[in-house]
C-alpha positions as CSV (number, residue, x, y, z in Angstrom):
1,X,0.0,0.0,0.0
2,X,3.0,2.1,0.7
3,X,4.8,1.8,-2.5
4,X,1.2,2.3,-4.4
5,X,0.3,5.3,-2.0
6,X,4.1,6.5,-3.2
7,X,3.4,5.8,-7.1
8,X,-0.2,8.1,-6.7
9,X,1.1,10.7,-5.1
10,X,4.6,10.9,-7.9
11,X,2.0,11.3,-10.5
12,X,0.1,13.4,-8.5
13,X,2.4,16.0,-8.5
14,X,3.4,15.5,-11.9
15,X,0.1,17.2,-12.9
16,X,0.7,20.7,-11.1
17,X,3.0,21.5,-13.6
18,X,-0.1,21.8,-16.9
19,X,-2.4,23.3,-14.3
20,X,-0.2,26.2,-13.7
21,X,-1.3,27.8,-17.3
22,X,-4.9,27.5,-16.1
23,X,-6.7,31.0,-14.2
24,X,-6.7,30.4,-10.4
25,X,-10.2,29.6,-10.5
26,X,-9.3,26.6,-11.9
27,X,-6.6,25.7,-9.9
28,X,-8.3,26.2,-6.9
29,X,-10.9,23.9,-8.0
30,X,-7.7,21.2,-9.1
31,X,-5.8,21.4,-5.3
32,X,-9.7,20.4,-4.6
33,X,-9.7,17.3,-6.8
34,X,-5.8,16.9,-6.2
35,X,-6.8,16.4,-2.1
36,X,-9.7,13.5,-2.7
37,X,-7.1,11.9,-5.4
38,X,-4.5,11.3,-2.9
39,X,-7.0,10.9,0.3
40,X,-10.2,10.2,-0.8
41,X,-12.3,6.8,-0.2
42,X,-12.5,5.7,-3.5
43,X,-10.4,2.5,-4.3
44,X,-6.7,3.4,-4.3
45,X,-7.0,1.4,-8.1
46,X,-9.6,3.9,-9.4
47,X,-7.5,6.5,-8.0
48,X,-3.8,6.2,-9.7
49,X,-6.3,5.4,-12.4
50,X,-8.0,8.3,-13.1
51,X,-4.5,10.5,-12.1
52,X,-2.6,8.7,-15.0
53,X,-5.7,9.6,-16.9
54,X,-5.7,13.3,-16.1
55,X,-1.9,13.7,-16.4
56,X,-2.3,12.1,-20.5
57,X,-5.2,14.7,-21.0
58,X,-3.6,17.4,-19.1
59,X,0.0,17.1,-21.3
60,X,-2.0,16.9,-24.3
61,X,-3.7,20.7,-23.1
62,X,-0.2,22.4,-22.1
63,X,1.0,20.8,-25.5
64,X,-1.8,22.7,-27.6
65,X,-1.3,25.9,-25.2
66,X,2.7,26.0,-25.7
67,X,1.9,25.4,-29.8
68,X,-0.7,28.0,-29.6
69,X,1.7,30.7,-27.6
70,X,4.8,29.6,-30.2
71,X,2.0,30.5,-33.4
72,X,1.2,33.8,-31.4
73,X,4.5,34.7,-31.5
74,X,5.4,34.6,-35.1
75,X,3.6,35.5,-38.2
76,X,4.0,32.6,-40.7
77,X,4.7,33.5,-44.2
78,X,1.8,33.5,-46.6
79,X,0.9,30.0,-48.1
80,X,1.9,29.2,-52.2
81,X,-1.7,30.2,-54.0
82,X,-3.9,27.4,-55.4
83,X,-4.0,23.9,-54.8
84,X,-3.1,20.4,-56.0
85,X,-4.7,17.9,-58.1
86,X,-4.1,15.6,-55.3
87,X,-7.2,17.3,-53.5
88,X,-9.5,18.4,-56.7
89,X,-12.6,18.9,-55.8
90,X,-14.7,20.7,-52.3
91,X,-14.4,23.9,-51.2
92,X,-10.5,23.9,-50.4
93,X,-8.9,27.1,-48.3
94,X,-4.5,26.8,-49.0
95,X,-3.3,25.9,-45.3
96,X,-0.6,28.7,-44.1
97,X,2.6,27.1,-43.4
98,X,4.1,27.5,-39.9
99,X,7.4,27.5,-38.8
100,X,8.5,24.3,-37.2
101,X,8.2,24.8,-33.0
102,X,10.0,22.6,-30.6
103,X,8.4,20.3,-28.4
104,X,7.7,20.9,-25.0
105,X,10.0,19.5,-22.0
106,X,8.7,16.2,-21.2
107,X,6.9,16.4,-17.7
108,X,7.6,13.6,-14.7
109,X,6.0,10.2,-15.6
110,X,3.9,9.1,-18.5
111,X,0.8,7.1,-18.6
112,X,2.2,4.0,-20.2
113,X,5.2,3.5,-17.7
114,X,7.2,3.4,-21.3
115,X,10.2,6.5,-21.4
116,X,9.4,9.9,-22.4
117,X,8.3,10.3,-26.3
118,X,10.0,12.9,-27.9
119,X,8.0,14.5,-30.9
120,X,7.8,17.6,-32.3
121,X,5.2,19.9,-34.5
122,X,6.0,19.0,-38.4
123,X,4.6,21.5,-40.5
124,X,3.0,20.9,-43.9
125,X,3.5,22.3,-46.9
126,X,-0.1,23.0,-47.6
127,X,-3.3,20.9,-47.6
128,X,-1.8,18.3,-49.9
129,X,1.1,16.9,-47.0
130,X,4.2,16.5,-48.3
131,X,5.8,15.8,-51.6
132,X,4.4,12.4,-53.8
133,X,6.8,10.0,-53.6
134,X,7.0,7.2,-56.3
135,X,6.6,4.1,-54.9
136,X,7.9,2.2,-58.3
137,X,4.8,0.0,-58.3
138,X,3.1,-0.8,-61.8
139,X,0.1,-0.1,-61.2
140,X,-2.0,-2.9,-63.7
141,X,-1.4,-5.6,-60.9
142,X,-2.8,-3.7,-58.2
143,X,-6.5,-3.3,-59.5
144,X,-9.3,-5.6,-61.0
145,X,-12.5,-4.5,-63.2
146,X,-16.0,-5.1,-61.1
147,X,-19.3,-3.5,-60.8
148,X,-19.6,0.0,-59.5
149,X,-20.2,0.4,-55.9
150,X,-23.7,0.6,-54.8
151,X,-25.2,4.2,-53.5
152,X,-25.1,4.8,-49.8
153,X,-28.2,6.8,-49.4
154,X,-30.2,6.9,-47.0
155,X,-26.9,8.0,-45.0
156,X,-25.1,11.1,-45.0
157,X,-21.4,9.7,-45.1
158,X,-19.3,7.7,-48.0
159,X,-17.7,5.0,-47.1
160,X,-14.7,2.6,-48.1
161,X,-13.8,-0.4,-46.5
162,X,-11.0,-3.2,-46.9
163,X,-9.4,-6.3,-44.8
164,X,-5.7,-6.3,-43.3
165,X,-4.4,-9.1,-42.2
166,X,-1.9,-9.3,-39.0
167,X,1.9,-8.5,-40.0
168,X,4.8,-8.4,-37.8
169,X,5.4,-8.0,-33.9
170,X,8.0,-5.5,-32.9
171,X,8.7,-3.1,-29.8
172,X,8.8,-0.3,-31.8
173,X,6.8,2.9,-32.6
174,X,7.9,5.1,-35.2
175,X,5.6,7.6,-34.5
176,X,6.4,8.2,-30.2
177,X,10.0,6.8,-30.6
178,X,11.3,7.1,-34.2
179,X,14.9,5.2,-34.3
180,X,14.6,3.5,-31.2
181,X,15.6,-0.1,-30.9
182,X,15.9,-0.3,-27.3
183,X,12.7,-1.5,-26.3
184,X,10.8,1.6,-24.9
185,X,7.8,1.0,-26.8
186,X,5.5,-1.6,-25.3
187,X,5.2,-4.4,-28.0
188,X,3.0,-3.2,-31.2
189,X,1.3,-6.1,-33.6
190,X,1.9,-4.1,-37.0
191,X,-0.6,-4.1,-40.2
192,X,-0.7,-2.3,-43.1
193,X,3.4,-2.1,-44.6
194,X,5.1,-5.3,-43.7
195,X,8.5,-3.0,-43.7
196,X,7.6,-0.5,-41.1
197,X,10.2,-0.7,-38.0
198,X,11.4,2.2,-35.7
199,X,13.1,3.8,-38.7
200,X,10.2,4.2,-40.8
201,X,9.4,7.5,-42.7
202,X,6.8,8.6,-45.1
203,X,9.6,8.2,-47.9
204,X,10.3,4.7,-46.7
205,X,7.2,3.7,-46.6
206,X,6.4,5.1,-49.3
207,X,9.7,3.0,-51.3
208,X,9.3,-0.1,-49.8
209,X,7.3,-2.7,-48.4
210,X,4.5,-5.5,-49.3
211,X,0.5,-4.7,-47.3
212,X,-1.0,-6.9,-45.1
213,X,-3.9,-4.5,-46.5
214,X,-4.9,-6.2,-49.4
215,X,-2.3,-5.2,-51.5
216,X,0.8,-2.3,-51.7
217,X,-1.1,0.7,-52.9
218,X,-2.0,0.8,-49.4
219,X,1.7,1.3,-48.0
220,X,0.3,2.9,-44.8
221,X,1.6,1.6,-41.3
222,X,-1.2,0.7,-39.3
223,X,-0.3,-0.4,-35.6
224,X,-1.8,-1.3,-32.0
225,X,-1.0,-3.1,-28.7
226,X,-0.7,-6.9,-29.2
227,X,-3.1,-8.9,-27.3
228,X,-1.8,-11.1,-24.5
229,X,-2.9,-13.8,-22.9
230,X,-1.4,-16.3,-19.7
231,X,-1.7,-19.8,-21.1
232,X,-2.3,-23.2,-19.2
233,X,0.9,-23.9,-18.8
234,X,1.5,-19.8,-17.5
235,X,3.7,-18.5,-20.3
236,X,2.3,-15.4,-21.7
237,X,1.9,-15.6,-25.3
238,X,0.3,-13.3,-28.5
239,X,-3.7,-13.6,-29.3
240,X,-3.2,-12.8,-33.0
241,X,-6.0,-11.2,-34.9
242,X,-8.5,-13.2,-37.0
243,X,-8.7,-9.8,-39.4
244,X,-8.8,-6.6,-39.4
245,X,-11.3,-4.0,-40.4
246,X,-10.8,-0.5,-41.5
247,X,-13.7,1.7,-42.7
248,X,-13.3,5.2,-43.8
249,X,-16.0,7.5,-44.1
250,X,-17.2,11.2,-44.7
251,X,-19.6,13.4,-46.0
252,X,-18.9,14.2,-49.8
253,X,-17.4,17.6,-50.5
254,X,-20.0,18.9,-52.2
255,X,-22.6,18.6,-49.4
256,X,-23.3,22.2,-48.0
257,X,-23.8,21.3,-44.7
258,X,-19.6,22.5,-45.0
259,X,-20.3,25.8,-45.5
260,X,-23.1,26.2,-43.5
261,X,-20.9,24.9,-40.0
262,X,-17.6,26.7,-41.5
263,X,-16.0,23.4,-41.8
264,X,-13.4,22.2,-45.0
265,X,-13.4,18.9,-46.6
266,X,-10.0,18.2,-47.7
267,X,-8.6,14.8,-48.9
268,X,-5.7,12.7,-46.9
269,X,-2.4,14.9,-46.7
270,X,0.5,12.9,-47.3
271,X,2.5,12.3,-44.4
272,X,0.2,12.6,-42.3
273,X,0.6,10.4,-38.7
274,X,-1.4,10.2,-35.1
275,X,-2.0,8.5,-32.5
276,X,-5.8,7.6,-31.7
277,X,-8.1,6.2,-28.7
278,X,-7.1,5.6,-25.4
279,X,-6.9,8.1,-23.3
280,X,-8.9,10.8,-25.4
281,X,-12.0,8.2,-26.6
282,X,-12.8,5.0,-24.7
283,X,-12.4,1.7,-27.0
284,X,-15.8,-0.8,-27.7
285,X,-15.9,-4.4,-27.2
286,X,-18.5,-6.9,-28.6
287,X,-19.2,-10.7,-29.0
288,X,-19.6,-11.7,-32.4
289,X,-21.2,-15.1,-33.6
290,X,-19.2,-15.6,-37.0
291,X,-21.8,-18.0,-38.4
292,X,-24.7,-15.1,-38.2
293,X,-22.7,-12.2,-37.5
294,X,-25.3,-12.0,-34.2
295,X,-24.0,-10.0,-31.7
296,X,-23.6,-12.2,-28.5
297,X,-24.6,-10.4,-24.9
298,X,-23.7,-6.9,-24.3
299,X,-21.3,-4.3,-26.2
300,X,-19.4,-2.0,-24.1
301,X,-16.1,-0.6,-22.9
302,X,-15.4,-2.3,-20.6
303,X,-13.6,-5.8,-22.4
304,X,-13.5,-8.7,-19.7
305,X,-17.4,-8.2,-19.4
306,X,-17.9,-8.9,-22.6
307,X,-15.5,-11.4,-22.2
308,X,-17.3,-13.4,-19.5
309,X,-20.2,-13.7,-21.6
310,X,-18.4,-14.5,-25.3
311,X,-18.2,-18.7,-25.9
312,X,-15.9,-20.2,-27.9
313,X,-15.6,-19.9,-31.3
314,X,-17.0,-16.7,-30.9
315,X,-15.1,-13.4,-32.3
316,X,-14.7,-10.5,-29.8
317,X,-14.2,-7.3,-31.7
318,X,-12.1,-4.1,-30.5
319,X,-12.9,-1.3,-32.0
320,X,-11.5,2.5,-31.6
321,X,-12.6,5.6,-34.0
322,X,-9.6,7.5,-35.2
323,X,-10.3,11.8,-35.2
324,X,-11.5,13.8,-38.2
325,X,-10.3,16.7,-37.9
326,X,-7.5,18.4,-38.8
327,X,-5.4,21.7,-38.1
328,X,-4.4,22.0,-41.2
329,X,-1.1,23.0,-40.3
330,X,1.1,19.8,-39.2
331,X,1.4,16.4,-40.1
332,X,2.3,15.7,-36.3
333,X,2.5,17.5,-33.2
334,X,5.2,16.5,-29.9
335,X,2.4,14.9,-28.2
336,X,0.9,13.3,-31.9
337,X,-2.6,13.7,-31.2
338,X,-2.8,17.5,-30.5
339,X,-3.0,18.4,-34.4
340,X,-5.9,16.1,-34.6
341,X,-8.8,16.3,-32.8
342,X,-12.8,14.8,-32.8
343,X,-15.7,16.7,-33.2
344,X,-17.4,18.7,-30.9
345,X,-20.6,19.3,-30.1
346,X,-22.2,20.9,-27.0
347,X,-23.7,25.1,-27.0
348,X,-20.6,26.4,-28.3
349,X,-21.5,24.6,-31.6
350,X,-24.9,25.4,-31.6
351,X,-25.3,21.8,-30.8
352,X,-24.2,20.7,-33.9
353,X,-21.5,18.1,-33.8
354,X,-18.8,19.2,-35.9
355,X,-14.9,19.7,-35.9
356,X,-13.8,22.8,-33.7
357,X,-12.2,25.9,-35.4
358,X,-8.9,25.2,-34.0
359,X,-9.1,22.7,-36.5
360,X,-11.5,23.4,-39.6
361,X,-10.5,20.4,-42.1
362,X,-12.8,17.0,-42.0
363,X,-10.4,14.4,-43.7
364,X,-11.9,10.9,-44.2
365,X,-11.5,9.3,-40.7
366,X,-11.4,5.8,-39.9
367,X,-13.2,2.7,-37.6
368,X,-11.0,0.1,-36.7
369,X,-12.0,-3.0,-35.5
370,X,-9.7,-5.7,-34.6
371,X,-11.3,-9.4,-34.0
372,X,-10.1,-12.1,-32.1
373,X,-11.3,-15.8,-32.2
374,X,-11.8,-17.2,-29.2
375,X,-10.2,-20.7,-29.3
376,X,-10.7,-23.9,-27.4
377,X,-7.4,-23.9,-25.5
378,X,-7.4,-19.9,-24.5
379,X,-8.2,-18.2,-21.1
380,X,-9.5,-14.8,-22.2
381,X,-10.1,-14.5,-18.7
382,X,-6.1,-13.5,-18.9
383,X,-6.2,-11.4,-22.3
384,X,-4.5,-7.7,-22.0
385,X,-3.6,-5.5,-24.3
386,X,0.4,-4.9,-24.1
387,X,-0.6,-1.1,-23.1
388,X,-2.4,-2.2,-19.9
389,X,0.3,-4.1,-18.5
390,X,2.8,-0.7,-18.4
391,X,0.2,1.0,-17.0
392,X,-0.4,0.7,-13.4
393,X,-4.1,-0.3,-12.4
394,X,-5.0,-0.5,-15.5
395,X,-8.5,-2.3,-16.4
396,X,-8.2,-4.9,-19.1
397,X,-8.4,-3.5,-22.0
398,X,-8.8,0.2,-20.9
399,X,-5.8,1.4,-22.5
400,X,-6.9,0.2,-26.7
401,X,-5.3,2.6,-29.2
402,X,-3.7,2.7,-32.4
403,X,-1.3,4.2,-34.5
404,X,-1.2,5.4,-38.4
405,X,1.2,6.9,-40.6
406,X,-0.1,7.1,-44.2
407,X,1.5,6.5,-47.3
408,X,-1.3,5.7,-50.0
409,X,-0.6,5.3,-53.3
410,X,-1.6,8.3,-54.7
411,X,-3.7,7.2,-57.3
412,X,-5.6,4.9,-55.7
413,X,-6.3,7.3,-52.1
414,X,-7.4,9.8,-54.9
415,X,-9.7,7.4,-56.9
416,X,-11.7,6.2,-53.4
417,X,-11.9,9.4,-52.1
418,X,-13.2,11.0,-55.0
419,X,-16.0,8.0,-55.6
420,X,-16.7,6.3,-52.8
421,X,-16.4,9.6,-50.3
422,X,-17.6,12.4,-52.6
423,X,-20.1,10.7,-54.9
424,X,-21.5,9.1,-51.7
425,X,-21.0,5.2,-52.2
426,X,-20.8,2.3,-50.1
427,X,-17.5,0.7,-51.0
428,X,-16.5,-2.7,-49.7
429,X,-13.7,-5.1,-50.2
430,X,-11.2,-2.6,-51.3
431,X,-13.9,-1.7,-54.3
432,X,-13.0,1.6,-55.3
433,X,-16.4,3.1,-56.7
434,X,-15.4,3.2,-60.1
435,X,-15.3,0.1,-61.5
436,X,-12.3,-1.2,-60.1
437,X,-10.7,-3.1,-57.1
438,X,-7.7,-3.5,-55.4
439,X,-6.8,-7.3,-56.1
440,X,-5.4,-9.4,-53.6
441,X,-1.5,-10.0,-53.1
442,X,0.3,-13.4,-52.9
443,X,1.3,-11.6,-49.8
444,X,-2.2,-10.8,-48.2
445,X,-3.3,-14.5,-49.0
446,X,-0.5,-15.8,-47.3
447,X,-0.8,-13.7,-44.1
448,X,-4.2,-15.2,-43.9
449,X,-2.3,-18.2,-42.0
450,X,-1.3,-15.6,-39.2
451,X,-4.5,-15.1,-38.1
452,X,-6.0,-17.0,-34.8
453,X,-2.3,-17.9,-34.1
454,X,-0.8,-17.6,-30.4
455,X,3.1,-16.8,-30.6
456,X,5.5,-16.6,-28.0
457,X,6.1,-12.9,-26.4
458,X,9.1,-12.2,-28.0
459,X,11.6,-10.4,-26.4
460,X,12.7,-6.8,-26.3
């Protein structure tokens, strides 16, 4: 109780440090909170819980109040006029260009129990991202002739949707901790680019690599925490996925409800990288029976109760939303999630949900939902994600999030986003809305014999 009274009251007074930029009001109303933290009669659990919690959300504020001060300070020089063909189409305002700003020094402790990341604001060219980079791919192999994809009417959004398959394992994150090898990531399952490692940049992704995402025109690295379990013999070893799901959707360009809420469609920048879920959006868990596709019990957050009630044989499904909004300004920020941000809703926006004007551009955003097959010899009673175990108290599960770092082919981000987003389609399978498909890999049929696997943990 000591050494857990000792860890709560460290990251305790970690936070301080963000709260000194608020008015005293607020920080009167914080030494408040701060005393039935430390003290109070909740479970001392719930307690380092919801500080670790604050502290993420609290360096993500001083983050955006530091970026905000730098920007204050500095007038950026006037953005090149006119646009690319890489975003034709929507209503689409030329993004100034900021000067690069330094992150801000890494305060005591960190949710994960992982070291410090070090990041800092990369500023984009304009609304395009960076540069196109040839990926040397023909690109004949990568696409197939089909129908056109069906309308999606009734609903609002366009949508595109494709299979991954799992990839690699690695403790790396080339996003928080680009170049490191040491192990101070937690341990990541990786889909999307079978190259990506700690070194990984939009140019490398962009030059090399197979997809675990059907095939290489979708050279974007996708990554989570692996799933763990104890097995009966007590060795801890990987859950491996059964598939993965990724569904982009949006509301076409052309649909004024843009204008009317001041908000800009703009296609995928290049270069373009965040991290997503847990701490800022709670993960969903359900049961799924894969024979019907029925749901099984309860869906929720919270995983090991819909755990307790999911058979075997049956499929639980993770799911996280990525953001939608952009700043239009950087491709990352030091704490990468601070240049992203969901919509908002509430009086300030006249109770519309929409993205705030801190940042005005709706890019396509993203579901995904990872399932896992729940085999005859497992215990999910003992399945974690990788990111609970470094956090202290953690709930099962609690911690789900996910990484991306783009790198689409240009042609073929262009040809879904122009179709299946803007002409409002339903597009599944990879169908691209216009008649064509991305066809399956050698390499994407083969990773099909990753999934439902359990691998050893390997080591750091």
């Amino acid at each position: 109780m000591k050494i857990a009274s000792a860890a709560l009251l460290g990251t305790a007074a970690a936070i301080p440090a963000a709260v000194m930029v608020a008015p005293a009001s607020a920080r009167t109303a914080f030494d408040s909170w701060l005393d039935q933290l430390v003290t109070g009669p909740a479970p001392l659990a719930s307690r380092m819980t919801e500080a670790f919690t604050a502290l993420e959300r609290l360096k993500a504020i001083l983050a955006q109040l530091q970026a905000a001060q730098a920007a204050a300070a500095q007038q950026p020089p006037a953005p090149p006029a006119g646009g690319h063909a890489h975003h034709a189409g929507g209503d689409v305002r030329p993004a100034p260009t900021p000067s690069a700003t330094a992150a801000p020094a890494p305060m005591p402790g960190t949710t994960t129990g992982e070291s410090a990341p070090t990041g800092r604001f990369i500023p984009t060219p304009g609304l395009d991202g960076l540069a196109a980079v040839a990926s040397g791919l023909a690109q004949g192999p990568l696409l197939k002739k089909v129908p056109p994809a069906d309308t999606g009417r009734p609903d609002v959004v366009g949508a595109f949707r494709f299979l991954c398959q799992p990839s690699h394992l690695a403790y790396a994150d080339p996003v928080m901790f680009p170049g490191d090898k040491t192990g101070k990531s937690h341990l990541h399952l990786f889909f999307g680019n079978t190259a990506a490692n700690a070194d990984s940049t939009f140019e490398s992704l962009r030059r090399t690599g197979d997809s675990s995402c059907i095939n290489p025109g979708n050279r974007s690295a996708y990554w989570k925490p692996a799933l763990i379990q104890t097995n009966g013999a007590g060795r801890d070893e990987v859950v491996m996925p059964t598939y993965l799901n990724i569904y982009y959707k949006r509301r076409p360009a052309s649909d004024p409800w843009y204008r009317a809420n001041g908000v800009t469609p703009v296609n995928l920048p290049r270069g373009l990288r965040y991290i997503f879920g847990w701490p800022t959006v709670k993960p969903q868990y359900k049961c799924v029976d894969p024979r019907t596709w029925s749901e099984v019990g309860t869906a929720g957050p919270d995983m090991q109760a819909v755990l307790s009630r999911c058979p075997v044989g049956a499929e639980l499904y993770a799911i996280v939303d990525s953001p939608g909004c952009w700043d239009g300004k950087n491709l990352d920020s030091p704490d990468h999630r601070s240049h992203m941000s969901y919509t908002r809703g509430g009086a300030e926006h006249n109770w519309v949900e929409k993205c705030p004007s801190t940042h005005p551009y709706e890019i396509p955003k993203f579901t995904l939902q990872a399932a896992f097959k729940i085999l005859p010899t497992d215990r999910p009673a003992t399945w974690r994600f990788s990111s609970d175990m470094m956090m202290p108290g953690a709930r099962p599960g609690s911690t789900f999030h996910a990484d991306w770092f783009g790198a689409w082919e240009d042609s073929i981000a262009d040809t879904w986003q122009e179709w299946c987003i803007n002409k409002l389609l339903t597009c599944a399978s990879g169908n691209l809305g216009n008649g064509t498909m991305m066809e399956e890999s050698a390499t994407f049929r083969q990773m099909l014999q990753n999934r439902d696997r359990r691998v050893p943990v390997p080591a750091v």
